[in-house]
OpenMM code with the backbone's topology and positions (N, CA, C; nanometers):
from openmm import Vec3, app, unit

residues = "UNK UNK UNK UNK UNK UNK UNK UNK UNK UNK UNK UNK UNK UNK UNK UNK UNK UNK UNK UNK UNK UNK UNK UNK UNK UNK UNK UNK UNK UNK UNK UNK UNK UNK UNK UNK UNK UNK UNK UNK UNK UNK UNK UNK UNK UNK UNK UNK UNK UNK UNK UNK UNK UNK UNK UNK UNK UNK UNK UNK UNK UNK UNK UNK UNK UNK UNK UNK UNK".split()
positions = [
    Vec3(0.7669, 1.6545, 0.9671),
    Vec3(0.7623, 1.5516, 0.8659),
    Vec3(0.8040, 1.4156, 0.9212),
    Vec3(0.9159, 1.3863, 1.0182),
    Vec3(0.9205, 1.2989, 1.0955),
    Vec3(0.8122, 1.2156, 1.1610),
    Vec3(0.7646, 1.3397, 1.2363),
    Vec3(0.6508, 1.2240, 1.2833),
    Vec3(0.5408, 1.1752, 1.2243),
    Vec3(0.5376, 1.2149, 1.0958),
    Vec3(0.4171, 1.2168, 0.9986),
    Vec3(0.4535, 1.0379, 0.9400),
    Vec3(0.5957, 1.0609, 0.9282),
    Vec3(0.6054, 0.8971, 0.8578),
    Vec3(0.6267, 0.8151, 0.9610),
    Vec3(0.6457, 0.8822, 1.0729),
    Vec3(0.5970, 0.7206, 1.2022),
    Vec3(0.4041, 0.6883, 1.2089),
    Vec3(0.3489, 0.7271, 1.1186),
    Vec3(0.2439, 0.7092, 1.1020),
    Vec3(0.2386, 0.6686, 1.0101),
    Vec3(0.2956, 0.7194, 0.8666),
    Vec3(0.3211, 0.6140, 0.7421),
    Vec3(0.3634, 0.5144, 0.6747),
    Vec3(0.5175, 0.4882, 0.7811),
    Vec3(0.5529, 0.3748, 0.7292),
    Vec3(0.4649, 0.2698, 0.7086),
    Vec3(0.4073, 0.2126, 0.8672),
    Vec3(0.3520, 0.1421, 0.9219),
    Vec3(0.2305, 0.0822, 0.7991),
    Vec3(0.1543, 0.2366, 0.7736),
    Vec3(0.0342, 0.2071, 0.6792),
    Vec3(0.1104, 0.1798, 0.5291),
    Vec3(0.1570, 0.2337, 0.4773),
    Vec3(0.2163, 0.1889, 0.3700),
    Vec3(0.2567, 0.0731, 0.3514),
    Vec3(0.3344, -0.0105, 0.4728),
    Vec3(0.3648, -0.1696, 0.4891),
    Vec3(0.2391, -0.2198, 0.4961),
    Vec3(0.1450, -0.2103, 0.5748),
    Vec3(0.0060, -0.2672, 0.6082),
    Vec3(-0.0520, -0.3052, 0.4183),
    Vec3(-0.0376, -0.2013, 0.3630),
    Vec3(-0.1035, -0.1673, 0.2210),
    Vec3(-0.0645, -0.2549, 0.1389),
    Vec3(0.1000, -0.2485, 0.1563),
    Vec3(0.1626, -0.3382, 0.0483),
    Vec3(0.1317, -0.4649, 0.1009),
    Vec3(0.1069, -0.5195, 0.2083),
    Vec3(0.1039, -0.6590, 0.2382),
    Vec3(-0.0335, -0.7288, 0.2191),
    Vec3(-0.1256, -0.6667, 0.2326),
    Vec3(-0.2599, -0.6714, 0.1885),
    Vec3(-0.2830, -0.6675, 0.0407),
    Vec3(-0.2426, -0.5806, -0.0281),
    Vec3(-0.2191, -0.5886, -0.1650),
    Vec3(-0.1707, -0.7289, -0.2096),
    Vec3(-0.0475, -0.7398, -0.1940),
    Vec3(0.0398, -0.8475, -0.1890),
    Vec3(0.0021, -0.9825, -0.1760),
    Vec3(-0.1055, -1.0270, -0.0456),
    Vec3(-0.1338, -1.0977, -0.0346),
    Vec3(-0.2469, -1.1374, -0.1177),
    Vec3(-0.3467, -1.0293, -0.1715),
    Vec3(-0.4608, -1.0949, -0.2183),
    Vec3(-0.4414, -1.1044, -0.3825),
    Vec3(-0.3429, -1.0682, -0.4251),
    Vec3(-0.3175, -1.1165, -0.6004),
    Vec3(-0.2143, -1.2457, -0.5469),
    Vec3(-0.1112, -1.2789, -0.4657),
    Vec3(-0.0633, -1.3689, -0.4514),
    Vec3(-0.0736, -1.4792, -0.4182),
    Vec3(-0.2112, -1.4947, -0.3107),
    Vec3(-0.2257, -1.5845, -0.2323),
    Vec3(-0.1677, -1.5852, -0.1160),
    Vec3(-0.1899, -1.7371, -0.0045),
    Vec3(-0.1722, -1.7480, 0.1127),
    Vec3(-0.0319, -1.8064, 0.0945),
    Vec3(0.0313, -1.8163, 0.0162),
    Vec3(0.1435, -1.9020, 0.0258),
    Vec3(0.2537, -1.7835, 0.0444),
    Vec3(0.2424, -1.6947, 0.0690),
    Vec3(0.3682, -1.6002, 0.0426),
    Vec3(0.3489, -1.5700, 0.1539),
    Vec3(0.3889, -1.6209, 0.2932),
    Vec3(0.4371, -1.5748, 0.4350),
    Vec3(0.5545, -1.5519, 0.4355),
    Vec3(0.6605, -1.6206, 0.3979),
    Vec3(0.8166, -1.5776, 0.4167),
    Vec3(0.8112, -1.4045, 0.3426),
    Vec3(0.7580, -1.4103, 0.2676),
    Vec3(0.7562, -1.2372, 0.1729),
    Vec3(0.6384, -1.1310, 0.2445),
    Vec3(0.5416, -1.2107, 0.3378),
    Vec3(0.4769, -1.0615, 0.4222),
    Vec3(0.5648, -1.1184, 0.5257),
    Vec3(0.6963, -1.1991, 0.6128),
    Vec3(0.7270, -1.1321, 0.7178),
    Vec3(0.8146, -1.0484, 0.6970),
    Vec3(0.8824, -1.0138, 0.5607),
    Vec3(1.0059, -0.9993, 0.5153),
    Vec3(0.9508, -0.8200, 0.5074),
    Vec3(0.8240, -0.8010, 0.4619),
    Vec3(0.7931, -0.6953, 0.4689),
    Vec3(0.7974, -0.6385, 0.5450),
    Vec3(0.6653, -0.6913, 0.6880),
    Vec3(0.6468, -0.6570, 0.7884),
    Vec3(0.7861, -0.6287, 0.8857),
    Vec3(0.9194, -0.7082, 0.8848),
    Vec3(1.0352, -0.6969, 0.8990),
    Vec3(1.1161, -0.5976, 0.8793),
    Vec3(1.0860, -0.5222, 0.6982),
    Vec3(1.1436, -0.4111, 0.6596),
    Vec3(1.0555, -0.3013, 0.7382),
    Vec3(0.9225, -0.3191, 0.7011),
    Vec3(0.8628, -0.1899, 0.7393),
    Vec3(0.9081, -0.1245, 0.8788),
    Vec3(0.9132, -0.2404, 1.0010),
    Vec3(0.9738, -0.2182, 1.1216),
    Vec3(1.1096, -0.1493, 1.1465),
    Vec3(1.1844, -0.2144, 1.0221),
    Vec3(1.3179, -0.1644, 1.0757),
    Vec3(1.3209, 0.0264, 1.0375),
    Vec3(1.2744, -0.0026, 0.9121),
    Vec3(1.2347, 0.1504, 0.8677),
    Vec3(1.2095, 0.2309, 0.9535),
    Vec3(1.0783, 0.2101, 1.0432),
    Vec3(0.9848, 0.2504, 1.1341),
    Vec3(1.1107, 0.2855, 1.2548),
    Vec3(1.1541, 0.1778, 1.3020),
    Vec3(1.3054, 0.2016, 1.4528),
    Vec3(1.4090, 0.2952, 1.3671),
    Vec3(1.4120, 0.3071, 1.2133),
    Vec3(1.5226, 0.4185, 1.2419),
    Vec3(1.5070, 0.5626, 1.1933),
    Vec3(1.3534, 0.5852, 1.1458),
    Vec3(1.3337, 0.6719, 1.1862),
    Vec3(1.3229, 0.7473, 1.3127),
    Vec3(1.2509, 0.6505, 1.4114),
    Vec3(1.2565, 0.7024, 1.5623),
    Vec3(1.3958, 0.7423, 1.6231),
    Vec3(1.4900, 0.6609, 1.6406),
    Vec3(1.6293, 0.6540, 1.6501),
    Vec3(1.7038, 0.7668, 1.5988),
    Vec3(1.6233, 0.8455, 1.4622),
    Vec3(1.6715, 0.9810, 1.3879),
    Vec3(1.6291, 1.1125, 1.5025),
    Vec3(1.4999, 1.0863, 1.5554),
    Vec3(1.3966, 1.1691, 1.5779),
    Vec3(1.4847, 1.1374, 1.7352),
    Vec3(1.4956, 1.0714, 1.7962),
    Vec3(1.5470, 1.0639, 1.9107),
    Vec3(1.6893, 1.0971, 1.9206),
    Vec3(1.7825, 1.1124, 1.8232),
    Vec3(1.9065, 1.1972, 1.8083),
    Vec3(1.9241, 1.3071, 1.8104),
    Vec3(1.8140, 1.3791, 1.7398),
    Vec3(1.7978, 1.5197, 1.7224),
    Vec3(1.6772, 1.5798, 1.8329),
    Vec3(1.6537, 1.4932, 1.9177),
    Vec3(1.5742, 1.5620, 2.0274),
    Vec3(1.6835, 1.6741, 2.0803),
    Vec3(1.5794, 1.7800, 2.1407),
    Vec3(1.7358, 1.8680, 2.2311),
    Vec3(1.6505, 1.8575, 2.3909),
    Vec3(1.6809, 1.7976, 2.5000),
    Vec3(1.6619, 1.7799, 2.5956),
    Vec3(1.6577, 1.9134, 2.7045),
    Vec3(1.7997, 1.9927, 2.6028),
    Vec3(1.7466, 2.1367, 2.7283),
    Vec3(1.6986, 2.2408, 2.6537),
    Vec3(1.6135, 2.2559, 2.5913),
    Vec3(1.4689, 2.3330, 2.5596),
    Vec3(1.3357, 2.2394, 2.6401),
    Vec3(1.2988, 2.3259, 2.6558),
    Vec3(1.1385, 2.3088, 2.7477),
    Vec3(1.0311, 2.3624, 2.6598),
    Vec3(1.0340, 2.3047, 2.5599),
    Vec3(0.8932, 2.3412, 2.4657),
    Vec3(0.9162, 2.2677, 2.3574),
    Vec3(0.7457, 2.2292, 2.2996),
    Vec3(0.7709, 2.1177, 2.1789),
    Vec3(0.8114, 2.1181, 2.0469),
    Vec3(0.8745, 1.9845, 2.0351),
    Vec3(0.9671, 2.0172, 1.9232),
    Vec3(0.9042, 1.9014, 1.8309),
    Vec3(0.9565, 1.9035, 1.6937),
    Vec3(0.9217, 1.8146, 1.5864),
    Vec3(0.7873, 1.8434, 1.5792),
    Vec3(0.7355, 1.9793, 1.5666),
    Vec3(0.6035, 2.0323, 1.5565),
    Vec3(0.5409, 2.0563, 1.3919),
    Vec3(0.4385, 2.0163, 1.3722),
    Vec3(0.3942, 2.0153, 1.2560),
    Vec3(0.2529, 2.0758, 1.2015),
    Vec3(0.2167, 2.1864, 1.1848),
    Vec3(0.1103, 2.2458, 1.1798),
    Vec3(0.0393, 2.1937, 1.0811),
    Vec3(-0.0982, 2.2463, 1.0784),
    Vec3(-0.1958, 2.2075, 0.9263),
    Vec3(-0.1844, 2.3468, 0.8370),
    Vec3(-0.1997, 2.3614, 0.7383),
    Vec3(-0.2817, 2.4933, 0.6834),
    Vec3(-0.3920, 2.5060, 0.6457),
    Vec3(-0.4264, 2.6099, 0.6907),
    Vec3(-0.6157, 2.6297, 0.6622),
    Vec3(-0.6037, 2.6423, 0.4913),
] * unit.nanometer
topology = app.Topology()
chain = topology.addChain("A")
for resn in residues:
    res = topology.addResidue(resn, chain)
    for name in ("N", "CA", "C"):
        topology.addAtom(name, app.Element.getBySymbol(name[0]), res)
C-alpha cells in the first residue's frame, strides 16, 4: 500500500491543481505552489516511512503488492 501512494500522492496533487486552477483562474499561483509544496512533502514522508522500515538483512523483496485475478 506504500508504494501504491508514492504513485498517488503525486496524481491526486496534479488533479487538485488542475481542477483548482481552471474554476479559479491564473491568478492563484501562491495556492498551486502551496499545493504542489504539500503534495511533495507528503510524497518525502511517505518515502522516509518506507525507508525506515526497509530491513537491509533480508535478501528478497519487500513492500510487495500483488493484484487479484
Amino acid at each position: 500500500m506504500l508504494l501504491l501512494s508514492l504513485l498517488l500522492i503525486p496524481l491526486v496533487g496534479i488533479f487538485i491543481i488542475s481542477i483548482r486552477s481552471s474554476f479559479i483562474g491564473p491568478d492563484s499561483n501562491n495556492e498551486e505552489k502551496t499545493l504542489g509544496l504539500t503534495t511533495l512533502v507528503v510524497n518525502l514522508i511517505v518515502s522516509l516511512v518506507i525507508f525506515i522500515l526497509f530491513d537491509f538483512s533480508q535478501n528478497q523483496f519487500q513492500f510487495v503488492q500483488e493484484g487479484h485475478e
